[in-house]
Each structure stands twice: as C-alpha cells, then as structure tokens.
C-alpha positions, 0 to 999 in steps of 0.5 A, a space after each residue: 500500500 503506498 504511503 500517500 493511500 495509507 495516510 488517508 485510510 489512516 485519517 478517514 478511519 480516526 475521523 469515522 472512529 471519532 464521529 462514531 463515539 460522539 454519536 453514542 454519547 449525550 455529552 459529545 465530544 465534552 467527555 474529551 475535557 471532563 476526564 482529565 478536568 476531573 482527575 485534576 479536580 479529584 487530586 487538587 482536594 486530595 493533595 491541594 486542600 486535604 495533604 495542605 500541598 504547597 506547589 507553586 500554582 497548583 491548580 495549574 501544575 495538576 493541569 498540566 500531568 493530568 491532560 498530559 499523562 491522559 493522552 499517554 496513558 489512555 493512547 497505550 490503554 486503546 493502543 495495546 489490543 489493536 492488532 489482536 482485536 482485529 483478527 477478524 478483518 486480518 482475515 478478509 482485508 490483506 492491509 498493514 498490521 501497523 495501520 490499527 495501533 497507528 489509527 488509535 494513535 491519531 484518534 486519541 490525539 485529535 481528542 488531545 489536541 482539542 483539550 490542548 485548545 482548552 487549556 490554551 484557553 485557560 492559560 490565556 486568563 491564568 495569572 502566570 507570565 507569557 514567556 519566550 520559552 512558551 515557544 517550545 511547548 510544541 517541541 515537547 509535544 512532539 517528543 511526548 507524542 514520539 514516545 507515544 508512537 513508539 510505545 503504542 506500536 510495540 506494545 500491539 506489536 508484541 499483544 498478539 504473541 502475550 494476550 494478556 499484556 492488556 491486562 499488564 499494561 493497566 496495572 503498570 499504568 496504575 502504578 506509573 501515575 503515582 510516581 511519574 510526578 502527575 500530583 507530586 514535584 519529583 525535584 521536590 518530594 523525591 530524594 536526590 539518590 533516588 529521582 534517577 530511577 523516576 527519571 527513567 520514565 519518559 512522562 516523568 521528565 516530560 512533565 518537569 520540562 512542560 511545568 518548566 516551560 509553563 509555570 517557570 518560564 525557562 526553556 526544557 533541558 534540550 539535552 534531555 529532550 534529544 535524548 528521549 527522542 532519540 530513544 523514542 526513535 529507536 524504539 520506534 524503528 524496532 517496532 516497525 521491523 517487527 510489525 512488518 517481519 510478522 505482518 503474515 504471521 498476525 492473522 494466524 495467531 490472533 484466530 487462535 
C-alpha cells in the first residue's frame, strides 16, 4: 500500500472512529475535557486542600500531568489490543498490521489536541507570565507524542504473541501515575539518590520540562529532550521491523 493511500485510510478511519463515539454519547465530544478536568479536580482536594500541598500554582501544575499523562496513558490503554482485536478483518482485508495501533494513535490525539485548545484557553486568563520559552511547548509535544508512537506500536506489536499484556499494561499504568510526578514535584518530594530511577520514565521528565516551560518560564533541558527522542526513535524503528517481519504471521495467531 503506498504511503500517500495509507495516510488517508489512516485519517478517514480516526475521523469515522471519532464521529462514531460522539454519536453514542449525550455529552459529545465534552467527555474529551471532563476526564482529565476531573482527575485534576479529584487530586487538587486530595493533595491541594486535604495533604495542605504547597506547589507553586497548583491548580495549574495538576493541569498540566493530568491532560498530559491522559493522552499517554489512555493512547497505550486503546493502543495495546489493536492488532489482536482485529483478527477478524486480518482475515478478509490483506492491509498493514501497523495501520490499527497507528489509527488509535491519531484518534486519541485529535481528542488531545482539542483539550490542548482548552487549556490554551485557560492559560490565556491564568495569572502566570507569557514567556519566550512558551515557544517550545510544541517541541515537547512532539517528543511526548514520539514516545507515544513508539510505545503504542510495540506494545500491539508484541499483544498478539502475550494476550494478556492488556491486562499488564493497566496495572503498570496504575502504578506509573503515582510516581511519574502527575500530583507530586519529583525535584521536590523525591530524594536526590533516588529521582534517577523516576527519571527513567519518559512522562516523568516530560512533565518537569512542560511545568518548566509553563509555570517557570525557562526553556526544557534540550539535552534531555534529544535524548528521549532519540530513544523514542529507536524504539520506534524496532517496532516497525517487527510489525512488518510478522505482518503474515498476525492473522494466524490472533484466530487462535
């Protein structure tokens, strides 16, 4: 299949995919926004009121790991069974087994981009200064959406061979919220021998240098960034020669 053909199955299914979920719902497309506004909301009283946290601009750092770990952690959630869950179409439709994780991937980020148009909104009005360094929120998000990819594909990659790695995957999610600095400072609550073992999660790092960027006004760790996208990259290009080494051995397995 040519790239060109690809790409545009690839969009025409994310935008059928998304004008399919917001027919079932009353709310819409409004469900993309309360999801992570309520997680926000659920640890703010916790952690804000309750634990008395003392955060600069709290409300807006909970923002900022809440809307981000969302796009990561549901991407990988809807990403990881879609090559198995496709068994039966792989029986009829000869197509690149690398189009279902990569179709969830652009769906999830078409619901991203619109809670990023939110909070853009809410920056507008929230008392913390416009600097230069804003500039480079769209290269973090590039990096996060790169590891995104990667991870997404992998892990679909790998699903039909481990049927059980959905299940994996939510618990390893479960526990990565709580110590990838979502409702924490890992700078500031870890201790120093210990923040590199937390730094090892990509969504760690990427979530100190978005609150670095945005409520600090200082430009990201360039180093730090060129090293996750490498890394990214290099996961990335495995994945795919692994989905394309497999891409006739897929219907076989996912029928079993």
């Amino acid at each position: 299949m040519r790239l060109a053909s690809l790409l545009d199955l690839l969009f025409y299914q994310a935008r059928a995919s998304l004008r399919a979920e917001i027919s079932r719902l009353y709310l819409n497309f409004v469900w993309w926004v309360l999801e992570p506004c309520t997680s926000m909301a659920i640890y703010y009283v916790v952690f804000g009121i309750f634990m008395n946290h003392s955060t600069k601009h709290f409300s807006l750092f909970l923002l900022i790991g809440t809307t981000q770990w969302q796009w990561f952690s549901a991407t990988l959630t809807h990403s990881t069974p879609s090559i198995q869950t496709a068994s039966e179409l792989m029986q009829h439709v000869d197509i690149p087994k690398i189009v279902f994780p990569l179709e969830i991937v652009i769906r999830d980020g078409y619901k991203h981009l619109f809670v990023l148009l939110l909070m853009g909104l809410l920056l507008a009005v929230y008392p913390v200064p416009v600097a230069a360094a804003w500039l480079s929120l769209p290269l973090i998000t590039l990096v996060q959406g790169l590891c995104i990819i990667a991870a997404a594909i992998t892990l679909a990659a790998c699903c039909p061979f481990l049927p059980d790695l959905p299940y994996i995957v939510s618990v390893v999610l479960n526990v990565l919220v709580f110590i990838s600095g979502v409702f924490f400072d890992v700078d500031s609550f870890v201790l120093p021998q210990h923040r590199h073992i937390l730094y090892l999660n990509p969504m760690a790092g990427l979530l100190r240098e978005y609150r670095r960027v945005i409520i600090d006004g200082q430009w990201p760790n360039w180093t730090y960034l060129a090293t996750v996208a490498l890394g990214a990259g290099v996961c990335l290009l495995a994945s795919v020669l692994v989905i394309k080494r497999f891409d006739r051995v897929y219907p076989r397995i996912c029928q079993q």
